[in-house]
N, C-alpha and C positions, 0 to 999 in steps of 0.2 A: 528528441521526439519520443511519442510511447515507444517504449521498448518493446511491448510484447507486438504491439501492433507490424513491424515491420520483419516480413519475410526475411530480409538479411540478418535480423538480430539472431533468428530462430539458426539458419545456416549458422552464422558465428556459434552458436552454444553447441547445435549438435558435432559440426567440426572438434571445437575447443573439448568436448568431451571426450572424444574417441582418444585423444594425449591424457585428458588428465586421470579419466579410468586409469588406465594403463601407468602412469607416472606414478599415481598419487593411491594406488590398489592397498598397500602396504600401510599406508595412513588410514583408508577406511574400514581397513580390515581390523586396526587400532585404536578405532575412535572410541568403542563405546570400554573398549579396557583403560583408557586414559584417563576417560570421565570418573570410572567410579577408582581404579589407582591414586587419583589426584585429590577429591573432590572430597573426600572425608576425613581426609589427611588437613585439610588448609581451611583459617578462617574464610569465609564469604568474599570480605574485604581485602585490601591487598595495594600499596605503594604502586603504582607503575610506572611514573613518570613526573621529575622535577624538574620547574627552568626557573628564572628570570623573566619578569614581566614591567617593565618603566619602574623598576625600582623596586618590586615589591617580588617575594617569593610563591610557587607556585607551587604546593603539593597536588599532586593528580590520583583518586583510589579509585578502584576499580570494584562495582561489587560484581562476584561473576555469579549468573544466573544458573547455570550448571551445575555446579554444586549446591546451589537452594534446590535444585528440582530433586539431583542423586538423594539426598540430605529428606526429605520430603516424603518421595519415592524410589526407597529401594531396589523396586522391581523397573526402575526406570527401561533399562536397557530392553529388557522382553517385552515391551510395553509396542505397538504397532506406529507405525510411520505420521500415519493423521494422528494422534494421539498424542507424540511425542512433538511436533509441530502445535497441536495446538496447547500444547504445557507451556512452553518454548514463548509462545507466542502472548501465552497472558504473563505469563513471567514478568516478559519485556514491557508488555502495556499499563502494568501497575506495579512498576516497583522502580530504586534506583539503579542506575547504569553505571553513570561515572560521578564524583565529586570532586569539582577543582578548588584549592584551597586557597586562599589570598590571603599569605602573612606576611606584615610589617614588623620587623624586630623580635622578631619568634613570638608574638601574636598574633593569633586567627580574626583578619579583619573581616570575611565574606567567605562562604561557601555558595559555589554554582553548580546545583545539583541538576543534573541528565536524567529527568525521568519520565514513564512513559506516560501518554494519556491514555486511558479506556474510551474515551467519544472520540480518539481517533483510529479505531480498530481497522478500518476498510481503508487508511491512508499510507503512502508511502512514510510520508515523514511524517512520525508518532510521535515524537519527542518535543516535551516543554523544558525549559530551561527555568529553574526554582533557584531566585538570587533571594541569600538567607543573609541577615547578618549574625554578629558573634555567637545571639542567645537562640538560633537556627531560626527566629521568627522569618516570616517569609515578606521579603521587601516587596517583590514583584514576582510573577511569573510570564515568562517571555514565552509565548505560544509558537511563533514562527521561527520555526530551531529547522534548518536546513542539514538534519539528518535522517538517516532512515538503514532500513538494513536490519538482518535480525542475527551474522554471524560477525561479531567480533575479534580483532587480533588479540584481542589478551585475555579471551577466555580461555580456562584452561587445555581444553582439546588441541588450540594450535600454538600450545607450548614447545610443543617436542620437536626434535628437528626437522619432522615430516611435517608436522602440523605448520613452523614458520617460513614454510618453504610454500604454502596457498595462497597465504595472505595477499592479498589483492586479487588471485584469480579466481574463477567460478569452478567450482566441482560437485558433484551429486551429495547431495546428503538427505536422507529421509525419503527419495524420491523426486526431489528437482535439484535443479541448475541452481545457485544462490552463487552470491557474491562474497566472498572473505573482506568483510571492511577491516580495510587499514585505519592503524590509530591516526595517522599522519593527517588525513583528510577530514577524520572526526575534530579532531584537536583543532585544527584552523578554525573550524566554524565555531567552536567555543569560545575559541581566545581573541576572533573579532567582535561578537557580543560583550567579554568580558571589557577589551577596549570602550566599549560603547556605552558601556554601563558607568564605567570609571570618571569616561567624558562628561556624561550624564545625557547622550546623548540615542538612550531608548528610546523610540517616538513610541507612540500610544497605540499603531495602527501592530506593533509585534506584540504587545501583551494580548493577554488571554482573554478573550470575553464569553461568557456563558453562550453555551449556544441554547437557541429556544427550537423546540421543537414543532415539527413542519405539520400542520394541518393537512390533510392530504384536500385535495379538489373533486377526486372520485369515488363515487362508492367501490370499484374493483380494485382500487387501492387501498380503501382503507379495510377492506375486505382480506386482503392478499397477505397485510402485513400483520393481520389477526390469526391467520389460517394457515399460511404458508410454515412447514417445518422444517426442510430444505429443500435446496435447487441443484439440480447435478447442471455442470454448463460445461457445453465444447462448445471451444473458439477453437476455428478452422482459418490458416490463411494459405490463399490461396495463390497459385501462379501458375501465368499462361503460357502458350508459345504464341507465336505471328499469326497464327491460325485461329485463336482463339480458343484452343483447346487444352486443357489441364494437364502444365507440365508436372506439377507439382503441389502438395498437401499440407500443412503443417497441422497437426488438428491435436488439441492441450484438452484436457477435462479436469474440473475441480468444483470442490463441496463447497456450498453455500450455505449459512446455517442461522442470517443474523441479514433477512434482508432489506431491513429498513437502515444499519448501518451502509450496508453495502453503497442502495439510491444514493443516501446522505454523503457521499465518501467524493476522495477528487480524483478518482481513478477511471479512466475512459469506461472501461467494458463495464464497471460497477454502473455508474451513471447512466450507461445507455442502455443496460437491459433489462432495466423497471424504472424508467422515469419518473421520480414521486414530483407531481405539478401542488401547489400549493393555494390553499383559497384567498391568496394575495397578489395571485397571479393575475397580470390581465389577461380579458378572453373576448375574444369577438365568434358568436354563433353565426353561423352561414348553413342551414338546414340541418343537414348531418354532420357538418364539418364544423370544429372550432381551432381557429387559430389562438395558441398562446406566448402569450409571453411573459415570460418566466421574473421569477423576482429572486433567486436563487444562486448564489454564485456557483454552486457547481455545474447548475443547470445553463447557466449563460457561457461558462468558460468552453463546453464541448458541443450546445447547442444552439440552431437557430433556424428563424424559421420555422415551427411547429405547429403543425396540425395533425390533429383527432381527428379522427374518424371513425361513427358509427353508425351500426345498424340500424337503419329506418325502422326496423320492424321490433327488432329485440330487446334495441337500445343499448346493444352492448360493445365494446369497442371493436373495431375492426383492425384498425392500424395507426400507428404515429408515421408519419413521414419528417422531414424536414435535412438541412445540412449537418453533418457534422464539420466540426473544427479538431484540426487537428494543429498540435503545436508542436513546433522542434526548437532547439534550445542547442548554439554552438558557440563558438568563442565571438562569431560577430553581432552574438545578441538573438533577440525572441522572434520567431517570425509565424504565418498562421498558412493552412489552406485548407478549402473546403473540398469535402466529399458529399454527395449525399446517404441519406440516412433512411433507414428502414426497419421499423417493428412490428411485424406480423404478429396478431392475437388467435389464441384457440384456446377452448370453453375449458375451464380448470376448475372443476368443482361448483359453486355457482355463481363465477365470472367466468370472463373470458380475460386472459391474461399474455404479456407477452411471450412468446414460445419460439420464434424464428426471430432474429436480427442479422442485417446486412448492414454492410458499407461498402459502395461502388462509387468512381470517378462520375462526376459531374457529368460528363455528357453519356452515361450510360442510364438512362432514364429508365429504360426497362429490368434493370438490375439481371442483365443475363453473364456480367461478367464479375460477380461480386467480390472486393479483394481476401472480404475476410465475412464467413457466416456464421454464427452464433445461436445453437440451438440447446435452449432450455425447458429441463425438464422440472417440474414440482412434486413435490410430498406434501400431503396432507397430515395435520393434527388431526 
């Protein structure tokens, strides 16, 4: 299920962190001496793991990003937390990760390079898989790479014996909760595409296709994503007691700075707090109200049911309503259920833009009991 979306996710992390502070203090207090200890001392590149694959040998390198950043910038470490996040971040989105090496008889038949996409900046799983043969031309690029994550076990920071003591757990770094990706979990999903490659059994719907870019439907959209310079946004989830009174808050805020990737992304909160509709969209007018339906897979995966709404008088929007879909994902397979959905507009310069978004169960129509409320703020260029 979204992760962020669920109040018990947020319990697990704040729990799990009151141990790992405390556990893992001694590690974070070493991190950033690690990085630049480590990172100047060693190539980029680096062996981390050799098997057997149906007969053929498997070298695995590793380039680690950390030392391209120390290496880059000196002054990494003094550098502030958004800053170091988003180094971090484009590092990962344009450069390689891992190389897996496919030799036959101590010749390199295939390289399967791990590298990031930049048009997937707003998405969990960034990663395309670049299947090269000998002379590294690129045979294919496998788009649909079932990884994602932005701390790795073999970068250098969780070398040391504090650092391979995270791996798999979540602990603070820069400011949030993150995930320590195990190799273990990345490696499977490589070495089943590598299978599938070998088969020849890539189908066409995992490669990469250009993506063409979205015509917006509205002037205050296409206004917003000319204008807008960032969005501050708190997501608040929320819990009741039997009374219907607020047991409890969970409320997150983070920078927004890239919000046309954001719309375009497959990320619930991205999607639903500037809905870009597209002039491919269908539309049925009903005075002030138009109902759409979207042409857009990101827009059909979390929405449905959508209607605009605006001002008779000003012409300007008032609000999106419709269901959200929300999806969970367990060992017995994909399953959906709806909420409804809510985007309040207020005037941002010279539109009127979304600024308040809810999600509340289905039979709460008046949205007085919303599970999670979403208020966005703009910057103007």
């Amino acid at each position: 299920m979204d992760e962020y979306l669920k109040a018990s996710s947020l319990d697990n992390i704040l729990s799990l962190s009151k141990i790992t502070i405390l556990k893992h203090s001694i590690f974070l207090i070493l991190f950033y001496v690690a990085i630049s200890a480590t990172a100047r001392a060693q190539s980029n590149f680096s062996v981390v793991d050799k098997f057997n694959l149906d007969g053929y040998s498997i070298n695995v390198i590793f380039k680690d990003p950390f030392k391209k950043l120390i290496e880059k910038y000196p002054d990494f470490d003094s550098k502030d937390n958004k800053t170091k996040n988003d180094l971090l971040s484009y590092a990962l989105h344009n450069d390689t990760l891992y190389i897996f090496q496919l030799i036959k008889n101590g010749n390199l038949l295939k390289s399967y390079a791990l590298i990031g996409n930049p048009e997937k900046a707003k998405m969990p799983a960034y990663f395309n898989l670049h299947v090269q043969n000998s002379n590294r031309e690129i045979e294919k690029n496998i788009d649909k790479v079932n990884i994602r994550g932005a701390f790795f076990e073999h970068m250098s920071i969780f070398q040391t014996e504090k650092g391979k003591e995270v791996v798999g757990k979540i602990i603070q770094i820069w400011g949030y909760y993150v995930p320590i990706e195990p190799y273990k979990k990345l490696k499977s999903a490589v070495v089943e595409l590598i299978k599938m490659d070998l088969t020849n059994n890539i189908s066409s719907d995992l490669l990469y296709k250009k993506i063409e870019p979205i015509e917006p439907l509205y002037d205050y959209q296409k206004w917003a994503l000319a204008n807008v310079r960032k969005r501050t946004i708190t997501t608040t989830v929320f819990a009741y007691d039997s009374l219907g009174q607020v047991k409890n808050k969970y409320p997150r805020t983070e920078i927004d700075t890239a919000i046309y990737l954001a719309s375009t992304s497959k990320q619930i909160g991205d999607v639903t707090n500037f809905p870009i509709f597209s002039v491919k969209d269908t539309t049925i007018v009903n005075g002030n109200r138009t109902q759409i339906k979207s042409t857009l897979e990101n827009i059909k995966h979390y929405l449905k049911d959508i209607e605009v709404v605006f001002d008779p008088g000003t012409k300007q929007a008032q609000n999106i309503h419709g269901k959200l879909i929300i999806h969970g994902y367990t060992a017995k397979g994909h399953s959906t259920y709806d909420e409804l959905y809510l985007a309040e507009f207020s005037t941002v310069g010279k539109y009127a833009l979304p600024t308040t978004v809810k999600y509340t169960a289905l039979d709460d129509k008046k949205f007085a009991l919303p599970r999670i409320v979403i208020k966005i703020e703009y910057e103007l260029k």
